[in-house]
C-alpha positions, -999 to +999 in steps of 0.1 A: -454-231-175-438-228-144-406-246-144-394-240-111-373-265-092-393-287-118-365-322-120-361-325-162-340-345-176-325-339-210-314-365-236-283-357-258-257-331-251-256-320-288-264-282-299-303-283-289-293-305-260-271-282-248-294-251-259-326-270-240-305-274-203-294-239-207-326-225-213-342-250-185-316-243-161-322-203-166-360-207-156-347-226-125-353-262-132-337-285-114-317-304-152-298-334-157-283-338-190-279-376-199-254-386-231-243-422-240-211-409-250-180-407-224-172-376-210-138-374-227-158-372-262-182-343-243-161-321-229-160-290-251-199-294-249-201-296-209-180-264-207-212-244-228-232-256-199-249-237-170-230-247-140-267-256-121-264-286-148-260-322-135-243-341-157-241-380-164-217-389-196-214-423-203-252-432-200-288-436-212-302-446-176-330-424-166-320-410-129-358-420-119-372-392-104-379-368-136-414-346-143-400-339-178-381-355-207-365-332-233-349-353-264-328-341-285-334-352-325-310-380-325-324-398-299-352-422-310-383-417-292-389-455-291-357-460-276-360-487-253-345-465-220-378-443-224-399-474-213-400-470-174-409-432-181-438-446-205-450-465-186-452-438-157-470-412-182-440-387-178-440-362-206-413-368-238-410-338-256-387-326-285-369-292-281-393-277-308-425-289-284-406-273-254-397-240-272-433-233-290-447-234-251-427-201-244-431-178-273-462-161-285-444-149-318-460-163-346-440-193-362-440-200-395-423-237-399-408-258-425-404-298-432-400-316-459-379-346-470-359-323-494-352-280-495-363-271-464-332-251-453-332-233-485-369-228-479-363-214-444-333-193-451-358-175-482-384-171-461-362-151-435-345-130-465-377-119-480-393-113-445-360-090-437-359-072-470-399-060-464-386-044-427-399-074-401-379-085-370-374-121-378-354-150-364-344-183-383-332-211-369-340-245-356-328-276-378-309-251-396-286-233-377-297-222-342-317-243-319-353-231-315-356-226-277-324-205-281-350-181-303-376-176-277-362-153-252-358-122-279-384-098-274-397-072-306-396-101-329-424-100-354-420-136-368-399-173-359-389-186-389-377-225-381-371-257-401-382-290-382-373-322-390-389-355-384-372-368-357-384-332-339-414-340-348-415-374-330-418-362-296-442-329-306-480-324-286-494-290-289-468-275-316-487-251-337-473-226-363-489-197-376-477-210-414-472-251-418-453-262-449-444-289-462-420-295-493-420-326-499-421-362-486-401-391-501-382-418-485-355-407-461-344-417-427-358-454-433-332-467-409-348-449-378-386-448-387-391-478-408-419-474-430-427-445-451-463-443-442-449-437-403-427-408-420-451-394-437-474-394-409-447-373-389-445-350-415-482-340-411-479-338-374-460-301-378-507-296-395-520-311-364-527-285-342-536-257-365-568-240-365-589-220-389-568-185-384-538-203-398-524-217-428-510-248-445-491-247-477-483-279-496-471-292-525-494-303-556-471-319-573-460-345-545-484-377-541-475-378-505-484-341-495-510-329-515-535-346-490-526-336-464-539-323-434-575-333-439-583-335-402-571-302-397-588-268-402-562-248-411-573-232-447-549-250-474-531-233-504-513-251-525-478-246-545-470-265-581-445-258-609-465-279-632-502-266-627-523-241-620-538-240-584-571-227-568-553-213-540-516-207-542-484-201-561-475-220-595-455-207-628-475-194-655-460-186-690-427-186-677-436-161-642-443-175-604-479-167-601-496-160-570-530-164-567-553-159-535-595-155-538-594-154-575-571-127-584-538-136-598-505-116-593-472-123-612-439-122-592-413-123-615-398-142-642-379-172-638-356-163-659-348-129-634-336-154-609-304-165-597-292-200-618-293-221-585-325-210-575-340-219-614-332-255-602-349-252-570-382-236-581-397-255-558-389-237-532-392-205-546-426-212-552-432-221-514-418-188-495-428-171-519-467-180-512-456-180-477-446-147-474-475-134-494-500-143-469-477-128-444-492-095-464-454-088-479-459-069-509-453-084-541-426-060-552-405-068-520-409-104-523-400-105-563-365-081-555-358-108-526-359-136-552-336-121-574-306-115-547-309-147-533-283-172-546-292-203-526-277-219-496-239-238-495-238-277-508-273-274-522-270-269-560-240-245-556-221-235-589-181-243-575-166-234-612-166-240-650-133-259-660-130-267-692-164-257-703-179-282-677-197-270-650-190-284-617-220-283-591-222-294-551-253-309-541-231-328-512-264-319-487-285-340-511-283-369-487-318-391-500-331-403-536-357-376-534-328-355-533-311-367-563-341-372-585-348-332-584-316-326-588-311-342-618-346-335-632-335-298-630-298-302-654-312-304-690-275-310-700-253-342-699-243-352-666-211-366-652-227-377-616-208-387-586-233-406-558-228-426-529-219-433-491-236-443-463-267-460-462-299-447-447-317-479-455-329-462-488-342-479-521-321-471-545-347-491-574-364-455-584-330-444-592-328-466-621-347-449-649-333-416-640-302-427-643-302-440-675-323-412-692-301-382-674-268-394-668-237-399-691-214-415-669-216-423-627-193-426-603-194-442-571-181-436-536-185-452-502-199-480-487-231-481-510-211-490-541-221-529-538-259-517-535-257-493-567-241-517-590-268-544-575-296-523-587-277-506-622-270-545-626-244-534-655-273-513-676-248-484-679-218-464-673-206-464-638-175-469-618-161-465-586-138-443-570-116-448-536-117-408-528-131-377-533-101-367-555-103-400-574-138-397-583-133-358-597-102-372-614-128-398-631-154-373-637-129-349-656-119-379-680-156-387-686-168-355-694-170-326-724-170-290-730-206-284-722-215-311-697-221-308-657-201-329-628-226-333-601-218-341-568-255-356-556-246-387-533-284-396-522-261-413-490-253-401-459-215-387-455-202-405-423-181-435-437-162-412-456-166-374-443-172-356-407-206-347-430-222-329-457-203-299-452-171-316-451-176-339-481-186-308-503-160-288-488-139-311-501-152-317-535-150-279-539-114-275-529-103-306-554-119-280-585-106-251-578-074-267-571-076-284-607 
């Protein structure tokens, strides 16, 4: 693609915004970059920029005369500024549908509602550990398009989110997965039929020489990708599969063509990564078909200790266990979480909502945990749906609510941070609001 004095405009000057410009404006593209915020709010980001960049802060109004649109995930696709370009047939694009158009590495790519930076980050450990050349980035860390340019790279490893995945047309990785689907992001797309049918668009373009790896045990992937002809295998930590990787007397079993091949034992891996099997199972398959051999992949299992505000052991005080799951931002998130504690639970949920149901909550709740505790602006919604059925209360702070927590639980029991809520009426983000629940335990 020749981009050449080609006049794009990009939408958002956050990191893949920025990353998208640069890379544009480096192949000679004539790019504006377009950002509702005021440049007051922007300036650290302009001075990242190439200095060929036109900017407009301050505004969503299209300059008119673009070939090219280039939106960065927080900007809806249905926005209604996109309209004039709609209706003129002008290309949208995400940065992940911009970025697969210039590489010919193969891509192996992960979405999911819940685990896929985990996912991702294995995937590149394992892959790194058997000798490859690999790359990781996109929702997780570095933006995609800033991956492309390397040379002697042997695979991209990149999580994609839905929003990326609005404004995707010929995206095709070598290796599809997808983790999981439950409702998330509500707010922005509405339905979850219209999520899920994102999810599957990361399949679409696949053809027979590549692969698709989904979850069995999920009602909303496991059928999957039925137009497509990409040849399916399947993960489950609950049954055996045709085609795939599933846990068998207590190992991660691989199995491909009939012939079954045991990884490890559970019980060899890391206690983070026990509660997030799930995921495990996923790279592990993923890497397998990548021809990794199964020693490599099993010793690459065992060192990993999972990813920062997912699951993460902070400290045992007292005989409880204190664990931060502050990136656990959906009910999905929370529902695995807790179905993977077989111990009494102090839990501490809330924050902002996503427009999420909180009704499937309900039953978990009651059989899993001893005592909740309730921050942010979806207190009111909680105690709508608990409706008084058991033991909750709020807090006013993060320090309150671990204060709580300490008075409600016993030598032996687990404080979980698992808000199924977005972070922003309380916290800068996930990060932030674990950061902070860690520094309050080890401070106790």
């Amino acid at each position: 693609m020749d981009l050449n004095n080609k006049k794009i405009t990009v939408v958002g000057m956050g990191r893949s915004g920025i990353a998208s410009a640069n890379f544009l404006a480096g192949r000679k593209a004539q790019v504006t970059l377009i950002d509702s915020k005021e440049k007051k709010v922007l300036e650290e980001a302009i001075t990242q920029l190439n200095a060929s960049v036109q900017i407009k802060p301050g505004t969503t109004a299209l300059p008119g005369d673009e070939e090219l649109i280039i939106l960065s995930p927080g900007v809806d696709i249905h926005s209604s500024f996109l309209d004039p370009a709609r209706r003129q047939g002008i290309p949208i694009w995400s940065e992940v549908e911009l970025a697969s158009r210039f590489t010919s590495t193969p891509i192996i790519a992960i979405t999911g509602t819940n685990g896929k930076s985990t996912c991702t980050t294995l995937i590149g450990k394992i892959l790194q550990r058997a000798g490859k050349k690999v790359l990781v980035g996109g929702n997780i860390g570095i933006p995609f398009i800033s991956l492309v340019d390397q040379k002697g790279i042997d695979f991209l490893v990149v999580e994609i989110s839905s929003f990326q995945l609005e404004a995707v047309e010929t995206f095709q990785p070598r290796i599809s997965i997808v983790l999981n689907i439950t409702p998330d992001h509500l707010d922005r797309h509405k339905t979850l039929e219209t999520y899920i049918a994102l999810k599957e668009r990361i399949i679409d373009n696949q053809i027979e020489s590549d692969c698709c790896l989904l979850n069995q045990d999920n009602a909303n992937t496991k059928n999957l990708g039925l137009k497509s002809s990409a040849q399916k295998f399947f993960f489950s930590s609950k049954e055996t599969v045709d085609q795939g990787a599933y846990l068998k007397e207590n190992h991660l079993v691989l199995k491909k063509d009939g012939t079954e091949k045991k990884v490890c034992r559970i019980e060899d891996l890391n206690q983070v990564m026990q509660w997030q099997v799930e995921n495990v199972l996923a790279a592990s398959l993923a890497c397998s078909l990548l021809d990794i051999p199964t020693e490599s992949i099993a010793e690459s299992l065992k060192q990993f200790t999972g990813m920062e505000h997912r699951m993460e052991w902070v400290r045992t005080f007292r005989g409880i266990d204190f664990v931060n799951d502050s990136k656990g931002t959906n009910v999905g998130a929370l529902q695995k979480s807790l179905e993977s504690l077989s111990r009494p639970i102090v839990l501490i949920a809330g924050g902002k909502d996503k427009g999420s149901d909180f009704l499937p909550l309900k039953q978990i709740l009651k059989q899993r945990v001893k005592h909740l505790i309730l921050i942010g602006e979806t207190q009111s919604k909680f105690r709508q749906v608990l409706n008084g059925s058991f033991s909750y209360e709020d807090a006013n702070s993060m320090e309150d609510a671990v204060q709580q927590a300490i008075g409600k639980a016993a030598s032996g029991d687990v404080v979980l941070l698992s808000p199924a809520c977005a972070s922003f009426d309380m916290f800068m983000d996930y990060a932030d609001r674990g950061n902070q629940f860690k520094t309050i335990v080890h401070q106790l």
